[in-house]
C-alpha positions as CSV (number, residue, x, y, z in Angstrom):
1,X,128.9,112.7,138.7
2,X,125.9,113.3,137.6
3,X,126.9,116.3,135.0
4,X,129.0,114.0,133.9
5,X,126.5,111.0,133.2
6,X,124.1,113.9,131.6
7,X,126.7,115.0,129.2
8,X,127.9,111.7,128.4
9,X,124.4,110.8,127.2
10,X,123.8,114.1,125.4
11,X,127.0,113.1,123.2
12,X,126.3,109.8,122.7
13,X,122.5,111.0,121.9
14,X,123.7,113.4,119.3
15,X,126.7,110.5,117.7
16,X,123.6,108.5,117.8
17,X,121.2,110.6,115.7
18,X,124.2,111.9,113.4
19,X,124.9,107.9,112.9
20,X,121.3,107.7,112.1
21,X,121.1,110.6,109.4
22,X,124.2,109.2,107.5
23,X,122.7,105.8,107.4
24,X,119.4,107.5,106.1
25,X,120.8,109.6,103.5
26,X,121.0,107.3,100.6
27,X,117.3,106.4,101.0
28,X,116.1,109.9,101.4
29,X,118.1,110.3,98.5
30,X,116.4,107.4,96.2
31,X,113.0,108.6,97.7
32,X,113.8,112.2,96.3
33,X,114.0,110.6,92.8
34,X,111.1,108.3,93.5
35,X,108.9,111.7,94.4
36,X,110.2,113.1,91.1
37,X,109.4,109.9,89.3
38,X,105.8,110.0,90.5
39,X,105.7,113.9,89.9
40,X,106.6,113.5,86.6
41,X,104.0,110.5,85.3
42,X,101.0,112.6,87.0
43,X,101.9,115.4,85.5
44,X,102.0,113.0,82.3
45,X,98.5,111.8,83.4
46,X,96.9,114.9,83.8
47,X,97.9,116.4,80.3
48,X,97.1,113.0,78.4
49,X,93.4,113.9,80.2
50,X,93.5,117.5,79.7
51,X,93.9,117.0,75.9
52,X,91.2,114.2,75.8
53,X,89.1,116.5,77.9
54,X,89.7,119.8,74.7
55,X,89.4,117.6,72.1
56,X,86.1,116.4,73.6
57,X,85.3,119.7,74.3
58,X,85.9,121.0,70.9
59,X,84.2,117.6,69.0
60,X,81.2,118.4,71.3
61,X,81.5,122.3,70.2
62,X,81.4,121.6,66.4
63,X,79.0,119.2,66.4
64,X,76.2,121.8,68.1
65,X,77.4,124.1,65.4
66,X,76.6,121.9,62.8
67,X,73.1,120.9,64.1
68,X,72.3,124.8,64.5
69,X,70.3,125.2,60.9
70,X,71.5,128.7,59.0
């Protein structure tokens, strides 16, 4: 009897869990594309600041090469 009770809640364990996983797979599947979302604006961010960060670079650059007298 006891075997039995064991096994019984093993498989209603496991019919639990798998209940679980299909009833969580839509949202894992929206956060997926909410990760991507966020993936793709910071890698936005970081090359709007990586081209600020040359071009400040380079104004700073030509502006000591212009002070420099000849």
């Amino acid at each position: 009897m006891k075997a039995f009770l064991v096994g019984l809640l093993v498989i209603l364990s496991v019919f639990l869990l798998t209940g679980l996983g299909v009833l969580l797979f839509p949202l894992l599947l929206v956060l997926g594309f909410a990760i991507r979302i966020l993936i793709l604006v910071l890698i936005c961010l970081f090359s709007i600041w990586i081209v600020g960060k040359l071009a400040l670079t380079l104004i700073d650059v030509l502006k000591r090469k212009e002070q420099k007298p000849i």
